[in-house]
N, CA and C atoms as a LAMMPS dump frame, in Angstrom:
ITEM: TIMESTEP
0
ITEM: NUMBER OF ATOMS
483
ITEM: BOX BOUNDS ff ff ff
-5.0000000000000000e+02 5.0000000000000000e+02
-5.0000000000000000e+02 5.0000000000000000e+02
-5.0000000000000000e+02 5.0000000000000000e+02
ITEM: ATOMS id mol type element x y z
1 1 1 N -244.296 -363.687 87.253
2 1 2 C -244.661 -364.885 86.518
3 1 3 C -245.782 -365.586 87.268
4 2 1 N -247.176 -365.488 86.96
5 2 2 C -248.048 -365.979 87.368
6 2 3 C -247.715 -367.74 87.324
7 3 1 N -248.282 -368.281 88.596
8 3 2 C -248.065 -369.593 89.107
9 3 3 C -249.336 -370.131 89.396
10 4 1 N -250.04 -371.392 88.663
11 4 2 C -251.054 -371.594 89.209
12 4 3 C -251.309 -373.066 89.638
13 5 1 N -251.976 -373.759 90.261
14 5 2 C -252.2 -375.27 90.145
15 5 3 C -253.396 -375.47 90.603
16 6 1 N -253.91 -376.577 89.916
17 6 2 C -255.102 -377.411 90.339
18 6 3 C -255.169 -378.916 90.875
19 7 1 N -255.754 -379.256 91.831
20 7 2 C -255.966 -380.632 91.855
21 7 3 C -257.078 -381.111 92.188
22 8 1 N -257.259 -382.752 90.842
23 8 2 C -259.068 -383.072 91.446
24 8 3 C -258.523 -384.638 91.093
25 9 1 N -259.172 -384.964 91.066
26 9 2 C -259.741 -386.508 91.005
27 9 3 C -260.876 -386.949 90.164
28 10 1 N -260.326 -388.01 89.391
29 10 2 C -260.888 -388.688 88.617
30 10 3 C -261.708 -389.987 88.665
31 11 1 N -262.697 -390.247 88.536
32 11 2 C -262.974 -391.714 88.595
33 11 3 C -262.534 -392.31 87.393
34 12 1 N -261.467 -393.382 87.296
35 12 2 C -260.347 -393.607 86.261
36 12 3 C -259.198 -393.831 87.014
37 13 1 N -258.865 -395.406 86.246
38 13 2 C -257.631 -395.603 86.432
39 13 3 C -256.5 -394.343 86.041
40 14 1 N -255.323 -394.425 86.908
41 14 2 C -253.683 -393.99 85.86
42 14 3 C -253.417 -394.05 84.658
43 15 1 N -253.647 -394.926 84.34
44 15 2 C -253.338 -395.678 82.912
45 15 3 C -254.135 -394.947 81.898
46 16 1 N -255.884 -394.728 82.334
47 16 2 C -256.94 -394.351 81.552
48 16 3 C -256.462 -392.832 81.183
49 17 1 N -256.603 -392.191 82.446
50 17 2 C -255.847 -390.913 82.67
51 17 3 C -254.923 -390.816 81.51
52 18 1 N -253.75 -391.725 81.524
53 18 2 C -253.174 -390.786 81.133
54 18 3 C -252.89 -391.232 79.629
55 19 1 N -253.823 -392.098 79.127
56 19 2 C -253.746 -392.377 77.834
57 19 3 C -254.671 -390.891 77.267
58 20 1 N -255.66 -390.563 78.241
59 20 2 C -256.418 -389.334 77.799
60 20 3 C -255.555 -387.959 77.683
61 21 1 N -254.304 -387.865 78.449
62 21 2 C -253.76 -386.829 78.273
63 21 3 C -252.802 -386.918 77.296
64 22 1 N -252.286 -387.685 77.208
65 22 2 C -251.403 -387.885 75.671
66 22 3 C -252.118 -388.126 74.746
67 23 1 N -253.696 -387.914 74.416
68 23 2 C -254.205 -387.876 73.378
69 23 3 C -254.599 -386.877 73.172
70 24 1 N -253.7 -385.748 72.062
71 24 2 C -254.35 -384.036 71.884
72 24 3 C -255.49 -384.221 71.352
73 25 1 N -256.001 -385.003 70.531
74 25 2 C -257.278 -384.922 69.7
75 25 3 C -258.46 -384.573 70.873
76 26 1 N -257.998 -385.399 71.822
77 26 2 C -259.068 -385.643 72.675
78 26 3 C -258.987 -384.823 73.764
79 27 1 N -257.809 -384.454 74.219
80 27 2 C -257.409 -382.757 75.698
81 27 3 C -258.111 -381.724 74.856
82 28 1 N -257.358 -381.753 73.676
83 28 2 C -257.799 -380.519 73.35
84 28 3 C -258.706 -379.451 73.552
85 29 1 N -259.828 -380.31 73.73
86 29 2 C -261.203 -379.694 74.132
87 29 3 C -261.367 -379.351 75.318
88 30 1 N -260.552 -380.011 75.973
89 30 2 C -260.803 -379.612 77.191
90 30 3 C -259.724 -378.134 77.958
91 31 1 N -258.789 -377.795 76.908
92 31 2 C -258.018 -376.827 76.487
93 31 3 C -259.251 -375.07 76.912
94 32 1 N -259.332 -374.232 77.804
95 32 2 C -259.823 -373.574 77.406
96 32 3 C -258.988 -372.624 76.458
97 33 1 N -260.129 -372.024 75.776
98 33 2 C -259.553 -371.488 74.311
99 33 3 C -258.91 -372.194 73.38
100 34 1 N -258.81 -373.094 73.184
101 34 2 C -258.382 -373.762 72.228
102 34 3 C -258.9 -374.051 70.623
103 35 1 N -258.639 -373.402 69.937
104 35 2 C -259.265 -373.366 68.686
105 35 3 C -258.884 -373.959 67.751
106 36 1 N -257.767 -374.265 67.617
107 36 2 C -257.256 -375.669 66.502
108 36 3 C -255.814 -376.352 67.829
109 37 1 N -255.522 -377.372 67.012
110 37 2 C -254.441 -378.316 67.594
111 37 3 C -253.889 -379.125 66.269
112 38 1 N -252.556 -379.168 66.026
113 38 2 C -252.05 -379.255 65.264
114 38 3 C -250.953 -379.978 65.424
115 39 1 N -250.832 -381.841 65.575
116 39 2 C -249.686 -382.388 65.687
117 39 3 C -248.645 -382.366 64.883
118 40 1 N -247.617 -381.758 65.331
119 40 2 C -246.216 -381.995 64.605
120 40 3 C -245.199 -383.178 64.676
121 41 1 N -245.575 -383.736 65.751
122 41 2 C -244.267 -385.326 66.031
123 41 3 C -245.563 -385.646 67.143
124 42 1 N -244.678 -386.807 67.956
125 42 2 C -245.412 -387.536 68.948
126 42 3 C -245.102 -386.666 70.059
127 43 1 N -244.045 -385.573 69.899
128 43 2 C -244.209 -384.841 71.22
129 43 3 C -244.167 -383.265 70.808
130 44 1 N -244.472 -382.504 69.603
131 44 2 C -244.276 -381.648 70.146
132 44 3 C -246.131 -381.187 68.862
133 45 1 N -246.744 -380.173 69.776
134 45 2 C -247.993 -379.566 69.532
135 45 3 C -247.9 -377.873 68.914
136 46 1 N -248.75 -377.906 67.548
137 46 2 C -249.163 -376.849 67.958
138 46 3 C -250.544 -376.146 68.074
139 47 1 N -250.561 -374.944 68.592
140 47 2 C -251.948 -374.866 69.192
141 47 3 C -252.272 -373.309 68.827
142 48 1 N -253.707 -373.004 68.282
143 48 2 C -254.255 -371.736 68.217
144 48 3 C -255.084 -371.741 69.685
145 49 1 N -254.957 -370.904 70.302
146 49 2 C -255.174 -370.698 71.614
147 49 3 C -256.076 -368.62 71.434
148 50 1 N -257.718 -368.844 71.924
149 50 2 C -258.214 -367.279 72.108
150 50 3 C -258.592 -367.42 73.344
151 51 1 N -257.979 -366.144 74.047
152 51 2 C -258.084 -365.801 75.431
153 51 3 C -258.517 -364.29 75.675
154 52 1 N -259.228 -364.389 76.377
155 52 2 C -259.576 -363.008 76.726
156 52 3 C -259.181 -362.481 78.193
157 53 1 N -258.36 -361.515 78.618
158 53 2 C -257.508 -360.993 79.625
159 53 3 C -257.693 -359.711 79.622
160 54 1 N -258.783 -359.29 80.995
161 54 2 C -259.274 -358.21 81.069
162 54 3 C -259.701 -357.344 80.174
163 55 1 N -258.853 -356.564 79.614
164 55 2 C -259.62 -355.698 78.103
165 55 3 C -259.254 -356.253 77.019
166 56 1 N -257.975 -357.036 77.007
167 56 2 C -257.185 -358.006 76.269
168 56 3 C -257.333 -359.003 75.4
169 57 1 N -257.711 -359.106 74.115
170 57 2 C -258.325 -360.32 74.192
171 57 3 C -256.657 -360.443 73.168
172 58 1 N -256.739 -362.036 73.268
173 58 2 C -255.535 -362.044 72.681
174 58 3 C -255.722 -363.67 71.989
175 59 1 N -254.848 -364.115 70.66
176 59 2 C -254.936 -364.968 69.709
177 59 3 C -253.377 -365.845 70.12
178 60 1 N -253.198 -366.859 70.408
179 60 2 C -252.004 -366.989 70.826
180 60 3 C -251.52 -368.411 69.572
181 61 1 N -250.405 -368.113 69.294
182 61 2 C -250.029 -369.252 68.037
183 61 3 C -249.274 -370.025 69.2
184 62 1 N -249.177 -370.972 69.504
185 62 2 C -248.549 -371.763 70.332
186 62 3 C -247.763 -372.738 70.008
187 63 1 N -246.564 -373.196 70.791
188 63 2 C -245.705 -374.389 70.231
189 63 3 C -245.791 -375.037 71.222
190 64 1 N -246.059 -376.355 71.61
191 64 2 C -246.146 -377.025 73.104
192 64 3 C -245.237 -378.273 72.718
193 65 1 N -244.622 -378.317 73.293
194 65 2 C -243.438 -379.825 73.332
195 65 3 C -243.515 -380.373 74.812
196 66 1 N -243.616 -381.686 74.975
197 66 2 C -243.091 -382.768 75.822
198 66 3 C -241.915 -382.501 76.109
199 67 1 N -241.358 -382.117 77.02
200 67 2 C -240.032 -382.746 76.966
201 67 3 C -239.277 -383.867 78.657
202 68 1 N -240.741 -383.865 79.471
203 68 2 C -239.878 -385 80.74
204 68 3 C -241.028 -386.011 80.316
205 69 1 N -241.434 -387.601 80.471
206 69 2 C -242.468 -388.397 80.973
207 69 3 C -241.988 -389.369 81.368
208 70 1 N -243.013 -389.56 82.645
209 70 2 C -242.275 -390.964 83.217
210 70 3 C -243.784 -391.584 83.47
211 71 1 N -244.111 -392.701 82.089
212 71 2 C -245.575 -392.931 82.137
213 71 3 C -245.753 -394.025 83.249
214 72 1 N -246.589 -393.956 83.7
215 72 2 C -247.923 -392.506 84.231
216 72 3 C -248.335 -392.439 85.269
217 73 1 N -247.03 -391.462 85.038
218 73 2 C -247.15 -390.88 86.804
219 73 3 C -247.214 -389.239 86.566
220 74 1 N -246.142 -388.629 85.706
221 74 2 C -245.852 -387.727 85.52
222 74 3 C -245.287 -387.357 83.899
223 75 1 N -245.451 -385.851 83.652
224 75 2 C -245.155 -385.258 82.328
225 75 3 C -245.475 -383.574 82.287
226 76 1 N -244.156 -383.235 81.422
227 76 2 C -243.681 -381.789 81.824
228 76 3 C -243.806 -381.513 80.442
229 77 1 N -244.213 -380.585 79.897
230 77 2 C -244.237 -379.558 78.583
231 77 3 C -244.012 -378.584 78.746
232 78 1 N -243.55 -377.69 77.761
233 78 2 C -242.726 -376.565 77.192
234 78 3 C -243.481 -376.14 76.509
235 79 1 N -243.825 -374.766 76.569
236 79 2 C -244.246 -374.14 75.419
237 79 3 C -243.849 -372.359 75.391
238 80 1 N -243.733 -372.262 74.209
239 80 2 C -244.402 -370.363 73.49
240 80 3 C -245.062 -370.27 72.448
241 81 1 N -245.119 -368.937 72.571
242 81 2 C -246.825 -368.61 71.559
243 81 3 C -246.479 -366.778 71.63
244 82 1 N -247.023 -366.749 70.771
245 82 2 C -246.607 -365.425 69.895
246 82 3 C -248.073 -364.856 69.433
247 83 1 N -248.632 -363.567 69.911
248 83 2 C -249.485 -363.152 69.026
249 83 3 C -249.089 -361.477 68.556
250 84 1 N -248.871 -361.46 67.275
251 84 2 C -248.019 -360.873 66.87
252 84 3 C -249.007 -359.342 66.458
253 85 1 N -250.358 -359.654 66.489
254 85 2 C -251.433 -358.099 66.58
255 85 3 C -250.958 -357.331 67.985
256 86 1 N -250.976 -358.312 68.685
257 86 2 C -250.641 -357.511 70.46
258 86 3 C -248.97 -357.217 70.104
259 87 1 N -248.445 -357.413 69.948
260 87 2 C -247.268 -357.811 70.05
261 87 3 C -246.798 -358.786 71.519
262 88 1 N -247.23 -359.647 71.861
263 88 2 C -246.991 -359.936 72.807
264 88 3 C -246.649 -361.58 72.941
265 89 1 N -246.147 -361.931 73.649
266 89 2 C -245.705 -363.339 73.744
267 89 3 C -245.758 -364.049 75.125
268 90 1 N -246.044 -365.646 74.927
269 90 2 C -246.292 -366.565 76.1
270 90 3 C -245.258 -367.616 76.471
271 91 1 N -244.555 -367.683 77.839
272 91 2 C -243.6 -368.784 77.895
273 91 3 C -244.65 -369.6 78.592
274 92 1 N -244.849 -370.738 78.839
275 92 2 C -245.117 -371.409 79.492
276 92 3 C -244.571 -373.206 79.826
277 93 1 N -244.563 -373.253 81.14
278 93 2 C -243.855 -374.883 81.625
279 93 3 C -245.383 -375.039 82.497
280 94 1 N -245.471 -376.876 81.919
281 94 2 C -246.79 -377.373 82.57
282 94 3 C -246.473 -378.375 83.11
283 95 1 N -246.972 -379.12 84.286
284 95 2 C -246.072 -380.461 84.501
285 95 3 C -247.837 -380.743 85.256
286 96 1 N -247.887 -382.723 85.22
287 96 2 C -248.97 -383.697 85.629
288 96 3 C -248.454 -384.381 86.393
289 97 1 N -249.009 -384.478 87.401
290 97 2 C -249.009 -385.395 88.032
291 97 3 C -250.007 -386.355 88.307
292 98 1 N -249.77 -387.991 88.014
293 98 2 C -250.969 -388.336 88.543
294 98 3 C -250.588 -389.762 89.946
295 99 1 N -251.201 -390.356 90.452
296 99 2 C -251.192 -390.492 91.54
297 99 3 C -252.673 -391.726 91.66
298 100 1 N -252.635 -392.695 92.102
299 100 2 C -253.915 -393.443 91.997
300 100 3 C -254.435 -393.368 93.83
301 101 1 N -255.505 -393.089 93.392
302 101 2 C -256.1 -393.131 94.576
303 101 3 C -256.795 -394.515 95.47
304 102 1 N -257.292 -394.878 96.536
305 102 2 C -257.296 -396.246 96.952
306 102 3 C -258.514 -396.773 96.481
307 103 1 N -259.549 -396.073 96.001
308 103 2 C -260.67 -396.8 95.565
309 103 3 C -260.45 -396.861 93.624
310 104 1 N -259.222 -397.108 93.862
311 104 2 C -259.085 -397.133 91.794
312 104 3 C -259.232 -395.746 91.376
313 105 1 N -259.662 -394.79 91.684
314 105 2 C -259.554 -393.31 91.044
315 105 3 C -258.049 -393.333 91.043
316 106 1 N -258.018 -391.846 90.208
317 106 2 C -256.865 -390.94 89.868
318 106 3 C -256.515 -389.444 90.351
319 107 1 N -255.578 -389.139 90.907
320 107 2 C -255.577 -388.001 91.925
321 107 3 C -254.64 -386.986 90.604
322 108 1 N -255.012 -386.118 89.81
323 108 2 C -254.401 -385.154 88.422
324 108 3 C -254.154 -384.635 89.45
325 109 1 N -252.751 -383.909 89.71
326 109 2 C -251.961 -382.502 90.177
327 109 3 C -251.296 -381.481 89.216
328 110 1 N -252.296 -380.609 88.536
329 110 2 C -251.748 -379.769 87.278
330 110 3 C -250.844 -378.741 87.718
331 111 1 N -249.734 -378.088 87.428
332 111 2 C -249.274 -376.942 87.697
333 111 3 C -248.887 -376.061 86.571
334 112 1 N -248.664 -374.839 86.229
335 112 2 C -248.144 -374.091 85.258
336 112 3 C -248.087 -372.868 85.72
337 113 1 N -246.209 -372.707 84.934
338 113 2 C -245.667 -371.225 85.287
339 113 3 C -245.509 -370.279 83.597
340 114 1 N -246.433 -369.627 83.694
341 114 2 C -246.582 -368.186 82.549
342 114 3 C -245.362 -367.264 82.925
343 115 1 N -244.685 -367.284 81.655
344 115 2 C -244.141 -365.849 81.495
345 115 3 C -244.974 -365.238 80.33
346 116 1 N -245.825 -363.831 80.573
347 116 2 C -246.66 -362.693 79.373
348 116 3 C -245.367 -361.799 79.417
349 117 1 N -245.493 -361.422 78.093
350 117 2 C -244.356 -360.054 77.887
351 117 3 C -245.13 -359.406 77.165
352 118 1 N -244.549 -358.383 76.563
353 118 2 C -245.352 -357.216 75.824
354 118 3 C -246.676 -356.481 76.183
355 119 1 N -247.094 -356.175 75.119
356 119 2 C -248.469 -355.654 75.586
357 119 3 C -249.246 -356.481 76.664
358 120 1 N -249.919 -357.924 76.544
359 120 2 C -250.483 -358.609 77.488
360 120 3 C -249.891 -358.541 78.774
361 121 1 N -248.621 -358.713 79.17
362 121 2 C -247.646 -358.727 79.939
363 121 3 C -248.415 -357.55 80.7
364 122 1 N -248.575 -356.529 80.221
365 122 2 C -248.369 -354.931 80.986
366 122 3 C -249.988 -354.641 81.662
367 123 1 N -250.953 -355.9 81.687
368 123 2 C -252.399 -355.575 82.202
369 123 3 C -251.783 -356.616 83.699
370 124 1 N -250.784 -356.617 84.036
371 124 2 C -250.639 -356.948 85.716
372 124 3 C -250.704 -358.118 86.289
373 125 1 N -249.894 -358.604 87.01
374 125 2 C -249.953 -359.674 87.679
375 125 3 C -251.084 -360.2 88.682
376 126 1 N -251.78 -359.606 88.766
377 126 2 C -252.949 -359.662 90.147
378 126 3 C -253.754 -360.541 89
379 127 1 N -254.164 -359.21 87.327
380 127 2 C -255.156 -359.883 86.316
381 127 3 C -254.738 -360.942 85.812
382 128 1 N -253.519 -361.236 85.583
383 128 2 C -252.471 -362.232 84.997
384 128 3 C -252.899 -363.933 86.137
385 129 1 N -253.098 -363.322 87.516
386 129 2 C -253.254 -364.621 88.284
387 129 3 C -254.884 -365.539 88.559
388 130 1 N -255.48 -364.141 88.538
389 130 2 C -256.949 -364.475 88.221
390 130 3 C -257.227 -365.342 87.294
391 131 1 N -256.847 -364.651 86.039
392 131 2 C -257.088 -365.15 84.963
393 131 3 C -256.584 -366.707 84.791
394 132 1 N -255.144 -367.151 84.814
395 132 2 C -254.528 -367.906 84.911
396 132 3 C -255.187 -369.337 86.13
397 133 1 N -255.822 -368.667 87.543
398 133 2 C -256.378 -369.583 88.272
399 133 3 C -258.275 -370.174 87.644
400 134 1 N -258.868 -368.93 86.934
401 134 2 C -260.003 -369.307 86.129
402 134 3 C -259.735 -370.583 85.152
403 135 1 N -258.687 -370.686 84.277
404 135 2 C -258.453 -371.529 83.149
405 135 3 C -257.979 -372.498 83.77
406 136 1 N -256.82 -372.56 84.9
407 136 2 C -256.878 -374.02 85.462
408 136 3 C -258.455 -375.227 86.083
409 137 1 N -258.634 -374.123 86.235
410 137 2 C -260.471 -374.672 86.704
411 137 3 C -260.703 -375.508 86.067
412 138 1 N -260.917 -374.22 84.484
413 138 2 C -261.831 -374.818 83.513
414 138 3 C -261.004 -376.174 83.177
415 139 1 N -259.955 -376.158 82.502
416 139 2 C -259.02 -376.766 82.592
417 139 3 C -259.61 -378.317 82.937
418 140 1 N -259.476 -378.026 84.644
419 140 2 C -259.504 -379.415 85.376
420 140 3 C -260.863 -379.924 85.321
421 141 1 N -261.946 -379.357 85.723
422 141 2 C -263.387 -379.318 85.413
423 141 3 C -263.667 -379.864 84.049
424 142 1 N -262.887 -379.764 82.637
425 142 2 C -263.201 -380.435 81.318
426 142 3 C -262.801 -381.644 81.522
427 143 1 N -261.482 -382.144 81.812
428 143 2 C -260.938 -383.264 81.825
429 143 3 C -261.773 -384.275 82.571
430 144 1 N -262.132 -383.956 84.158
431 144 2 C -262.5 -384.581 84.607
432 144 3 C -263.883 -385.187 84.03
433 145 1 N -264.715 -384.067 83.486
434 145 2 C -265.874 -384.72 82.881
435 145 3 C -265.564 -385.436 81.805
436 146 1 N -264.518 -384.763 80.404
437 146 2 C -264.341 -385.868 80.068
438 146 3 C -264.524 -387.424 80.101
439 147 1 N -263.308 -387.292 81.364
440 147 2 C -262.748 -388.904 81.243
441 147 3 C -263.959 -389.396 82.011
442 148 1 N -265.192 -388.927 82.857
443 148 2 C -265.575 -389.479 83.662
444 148 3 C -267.374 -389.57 82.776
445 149 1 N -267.437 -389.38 81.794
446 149 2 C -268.399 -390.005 80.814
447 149 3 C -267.651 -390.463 80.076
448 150 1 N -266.546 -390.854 79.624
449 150 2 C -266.09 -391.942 78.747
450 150 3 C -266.14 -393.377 79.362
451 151 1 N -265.522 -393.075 80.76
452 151 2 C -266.143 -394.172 82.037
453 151 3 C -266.606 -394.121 83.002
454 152 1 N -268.001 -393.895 82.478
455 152 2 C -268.934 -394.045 84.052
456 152 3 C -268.719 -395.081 85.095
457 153 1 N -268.557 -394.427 86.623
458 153 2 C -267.835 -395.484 87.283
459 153 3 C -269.523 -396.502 87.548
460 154 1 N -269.546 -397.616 87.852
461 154 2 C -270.637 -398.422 88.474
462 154 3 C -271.262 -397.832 89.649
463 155 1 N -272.569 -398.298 89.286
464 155 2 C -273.512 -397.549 90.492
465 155 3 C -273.245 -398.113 91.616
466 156 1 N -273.748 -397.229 92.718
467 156 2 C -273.381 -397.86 94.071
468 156 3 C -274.399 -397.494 94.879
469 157 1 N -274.85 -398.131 95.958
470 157 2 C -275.557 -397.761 96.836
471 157 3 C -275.082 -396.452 97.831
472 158 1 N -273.507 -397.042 97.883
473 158 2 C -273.233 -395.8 98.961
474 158 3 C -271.998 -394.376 98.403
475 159 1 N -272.588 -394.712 97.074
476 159 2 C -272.376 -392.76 96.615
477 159 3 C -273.027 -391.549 96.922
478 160 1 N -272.603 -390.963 97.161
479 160 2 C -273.738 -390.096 97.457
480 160 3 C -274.115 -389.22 96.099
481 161 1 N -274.963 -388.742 96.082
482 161 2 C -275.714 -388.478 94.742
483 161 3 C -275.623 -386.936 94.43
């Protein structure tokens, strides 16, 4: 079961943060592969997800549910996804952490544990972790730009550039 995590920092409050992550309209994009998003309740998602995994490319129908938050600090989702050409299927648990940092930023701690079965499953854990550490990237790398042109922090003399 590939295991991956990322952590970066935001210029952005907690609060900002994490009104941006409970808004799918607006993660979404920052979703790699993400090709539609589809709210069903206030907590549970679903998601067309295209990924490509080594020779693999694969279409994933996804169900993503909420099910811990303790706003906003932290929040855990559930999901599977089924692509039924491969025959193959996705478990996945995601959990956030966020954390304010001392100059008003936001410290995101992403983690997620994949279970692949079937066909996808059988191209290996080594490709399974690669792959899996690429998309947290992208992942963290969208968000952060995101949120960080929605609020440009104030100029400063002693940023470095």
């Amino acid at each position: 079961m590939p295991h991956f995590e990322e952590r970066f920092t935001v210029n952005a409050p907690p609060a900002t943060v994490w009104a941006f992550l409970l808004d799918p309209k607006r993660l979404a994009p920052c979703i790699p592969g993400c090709d539609d998003l589809e709210i069903l309740d206030e907590r549970v998602y679903r998601l067309q997800l295209t990924v490509k995994v080594g020779f693999l490319s694969t279409r994933q129908d996804l169900r993503m549910e909420i099910v811990d938050v303790d706003p906003p600090h932290r929040l855990i989702s559930e999901g599977r996804g089924e692509d039924a050409r491969l025959g193959s299927r996705v478990e996945v648990r995601n959990s956030l952490e966020l954390s304010p940092a001392n100059d008003g930023s936001t410290t995101v701690a992403y983690a997620s544990d994949v279970t692949v079965l079937g066909r996808l499953g059988s191209i290996g854990d080594a490709v399974m972790k690669v792959k899996a550490k690429e998309l947290a990237g992208i992942f963290a790398h969208n968000v952060k730009s995101a949120l960080e042109s929605a609020n440009p922090s104030p100029p400063s003399g002693e940023r470095a550039g």
